[in-house]
C-alpha positions in Angstrom: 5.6 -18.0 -11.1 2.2 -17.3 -10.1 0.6 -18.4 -7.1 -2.7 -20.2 -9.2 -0.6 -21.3 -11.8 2.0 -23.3 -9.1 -1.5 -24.6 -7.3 -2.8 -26.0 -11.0 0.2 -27.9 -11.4 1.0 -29.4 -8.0 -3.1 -30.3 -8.5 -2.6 -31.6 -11.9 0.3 -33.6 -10.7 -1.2 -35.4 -8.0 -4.0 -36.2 -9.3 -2.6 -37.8 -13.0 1.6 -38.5 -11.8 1.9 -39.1 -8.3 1.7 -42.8 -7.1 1.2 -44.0 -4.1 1.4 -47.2 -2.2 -1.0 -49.6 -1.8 -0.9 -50.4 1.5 0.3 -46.9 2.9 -0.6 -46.2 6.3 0.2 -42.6 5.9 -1.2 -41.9 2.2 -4.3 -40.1 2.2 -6.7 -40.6 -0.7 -10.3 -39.3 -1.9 -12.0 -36.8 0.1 -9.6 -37.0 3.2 -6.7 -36.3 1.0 -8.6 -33.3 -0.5 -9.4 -31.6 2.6 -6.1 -32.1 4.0 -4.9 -30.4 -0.1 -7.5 -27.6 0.8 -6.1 -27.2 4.6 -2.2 -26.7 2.9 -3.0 -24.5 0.2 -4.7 -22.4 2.8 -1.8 -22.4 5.1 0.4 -21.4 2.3 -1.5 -18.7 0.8 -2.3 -17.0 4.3 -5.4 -15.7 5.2 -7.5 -13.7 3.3 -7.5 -10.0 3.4 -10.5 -7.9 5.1 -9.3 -4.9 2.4 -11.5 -5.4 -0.4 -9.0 -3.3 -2.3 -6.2 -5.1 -1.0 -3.6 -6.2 -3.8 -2.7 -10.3 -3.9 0.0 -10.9 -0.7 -1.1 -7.2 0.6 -1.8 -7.0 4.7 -4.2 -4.7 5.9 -2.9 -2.1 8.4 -2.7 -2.9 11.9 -3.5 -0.5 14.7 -3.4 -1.4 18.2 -5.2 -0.4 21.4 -5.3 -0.9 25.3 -9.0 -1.1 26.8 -10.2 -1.2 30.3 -10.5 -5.2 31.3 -14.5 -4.4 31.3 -14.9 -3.6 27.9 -12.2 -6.0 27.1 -14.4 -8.7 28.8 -17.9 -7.2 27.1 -16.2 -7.7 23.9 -15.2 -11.2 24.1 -19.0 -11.8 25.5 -20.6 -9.8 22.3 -18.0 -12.2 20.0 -19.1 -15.8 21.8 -22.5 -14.9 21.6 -22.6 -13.8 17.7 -20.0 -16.5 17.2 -17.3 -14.3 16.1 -13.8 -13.3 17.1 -13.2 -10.5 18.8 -11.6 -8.4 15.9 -14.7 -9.2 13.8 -16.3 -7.0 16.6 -14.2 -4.1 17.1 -13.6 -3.8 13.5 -17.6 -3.4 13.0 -17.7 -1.1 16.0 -14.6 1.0 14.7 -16.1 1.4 11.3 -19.8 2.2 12.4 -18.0 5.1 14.5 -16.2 6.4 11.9 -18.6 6.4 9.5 -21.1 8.3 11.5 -18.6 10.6 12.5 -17.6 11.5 8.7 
């Protein structure tokens, strides 16, 4: 079954069929119980993929490397500054090397 068509019907469920109880000090309702909906259906579906080309449920490749603890550290300064994580960085830094080096 597809993935959207599985989402559309859970969705379609709760929000016509599904009952809850009145005084339910668990149950989540209106905007709290969407966002919590949202933070599942996330979860479930993974993140999403930094491949633009990437086919549905397709990771990107991973490569790893070890780096002296300075650049290490200059990295994780660059990313708290601009408010991004640390593979947002080196990914930008990677592909600005390669493509100047193409």
């Amino acid at each position: 079954m597809c993935p959207t068509k599985s989402y559309e019907a859970a969705a379609e469920w709760a929000e016509r069929d599904a009952t809850l109880p009145a005084r339910s000090a668990t149950a989540l309702r209106g905007d709290d119980a969407a966002e919590f909906g949202r933070s599942v259906v996330a979860r479930a579906l993974g993140r999403p993929s930094i491949d633009p080309g990437a086919k549905p449920g397709e990771q990107a490749p991973r490569r790893q490397v070890r780096l002296p603890r300075a650049v290490s550290d200059q990295i994780d300064r660059i990313a708290a500054i601009q408010g991004r994580s640390a593979s947002d960085v080196m990914r930008e830094a990677i592909t600005t090397y390669v493509e100047r080096a193409s």
